[in-house]
Structures are given as structure tokens and as C-alpha cells.
C-alpha positions in Angstrom: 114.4 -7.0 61.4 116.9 -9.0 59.3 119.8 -7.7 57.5 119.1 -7.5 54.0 122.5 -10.0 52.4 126.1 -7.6 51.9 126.1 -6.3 49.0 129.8 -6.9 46.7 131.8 -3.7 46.9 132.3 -2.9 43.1 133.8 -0.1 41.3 131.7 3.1 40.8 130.2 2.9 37.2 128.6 6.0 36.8 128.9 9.5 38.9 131.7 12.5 39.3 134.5 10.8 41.1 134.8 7.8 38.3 138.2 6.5 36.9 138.1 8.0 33.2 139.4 4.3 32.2 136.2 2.9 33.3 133.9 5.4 31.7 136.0 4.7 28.3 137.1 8.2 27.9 140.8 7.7 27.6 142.2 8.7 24.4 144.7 5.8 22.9 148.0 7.3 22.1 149.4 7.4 18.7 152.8 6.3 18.0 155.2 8.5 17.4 156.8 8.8 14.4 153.3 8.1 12.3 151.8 12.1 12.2 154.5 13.6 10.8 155.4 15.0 7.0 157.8 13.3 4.7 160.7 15.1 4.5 160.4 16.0 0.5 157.2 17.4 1.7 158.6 21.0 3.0 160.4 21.1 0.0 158.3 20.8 -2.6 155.9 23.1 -0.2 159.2 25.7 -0.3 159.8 25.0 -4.0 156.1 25.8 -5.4 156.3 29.0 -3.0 159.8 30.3 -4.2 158.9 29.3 -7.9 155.4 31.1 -8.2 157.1 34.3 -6.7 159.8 34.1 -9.4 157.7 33.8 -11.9 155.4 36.3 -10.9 158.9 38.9 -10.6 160.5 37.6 -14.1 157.0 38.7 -15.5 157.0 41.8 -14.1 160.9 42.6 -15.3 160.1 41.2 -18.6 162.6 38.4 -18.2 160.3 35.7 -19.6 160.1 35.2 -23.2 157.5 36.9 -24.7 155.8 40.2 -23.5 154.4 40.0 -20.1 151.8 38.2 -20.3 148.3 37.3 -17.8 149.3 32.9 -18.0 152.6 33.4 -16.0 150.7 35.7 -13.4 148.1 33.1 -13.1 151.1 30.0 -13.6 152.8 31.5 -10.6 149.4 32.1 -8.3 148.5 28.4 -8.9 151.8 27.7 -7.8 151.9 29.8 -4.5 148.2 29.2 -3.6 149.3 25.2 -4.1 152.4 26.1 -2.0 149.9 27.8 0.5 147.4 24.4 0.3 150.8 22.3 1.1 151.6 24.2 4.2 148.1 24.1 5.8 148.6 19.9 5.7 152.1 20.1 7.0 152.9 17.9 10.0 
């Protein structure tokens, strides 16, 4: 019986023990510096947070002009919940 012609030793393709470059599931890496916030970002994030709770207290002492009124509760709720929005997308 003949010897059937040597076959080329190549790289498993497929199966368990499989370089995770070779099956494509490397993740690329990011550079560094490009996920991150601009740094006006936590302020503003800060300033809409401190501001809406301000306004909401000045209401409530009647420091604002006029009587205390339902448009600087919901002023200052817009401006916290936005504050809020900002910090969920903070990097």
C-alpha cells in the first residue's frame, strides 16, 4: 500500500485550542486619550446640577421675584434632570 503524499503542516483554523488572532476575535485597541470627556464637560454637568437646586431652594424661600411660582420648580427640574442626562454620558 502506498503512502498517500505528506500533507503541509498548517495552522489550526477551526477547533478549541486556536490562536484568537486567527479566528479574528481580537478586539483592536483604542487610543488613549480619544474616550474621554472635555474638560468644560464636568462643569457644565456640575453647573446645571448646582443651579437647578438653587433655584428650586430660592423658590421655596421666596427669594425670586415674584411669588413662588410652578416655572422656577419646573426651570430648576429641567436643569437637574439635564445635569443628570450629562452625567450618564460622562467619560
Amino acid at each position: 500500500m502506498a503512502k498517500s503524499p505528506a500533507k503541509k503542516q498548517t495552522r489550526k483554523s477551526i477547533g478549541r485550542y486556536v490562536d484568537a488572532e486567527a479566528r479574528g476575535r481580537v478586539t483592536k485597541r483604542r487610543p488613549v486619550g480619544s474616550d474621554h470627556s472635555p474638560q468644560w464637560y464636568g462643569w457644565l454637568l456640575l453647573d446645571l446640577l448646582a443651579f437647578g437646586m438653587l433655584v428650586i431652594l430660592f423658590n421655596y424661600l421666596l427669594v425670586l421675584p415674584g411669588a413662588a411660582s410652578p416655572w422656577y420648580l419646573v426651570l430648576g427640574l429641567v436643569s437637574m434632570f439635564s445635569g443628570f442626562y450629562l452625567a450618564t454620558r460622562y467619560r
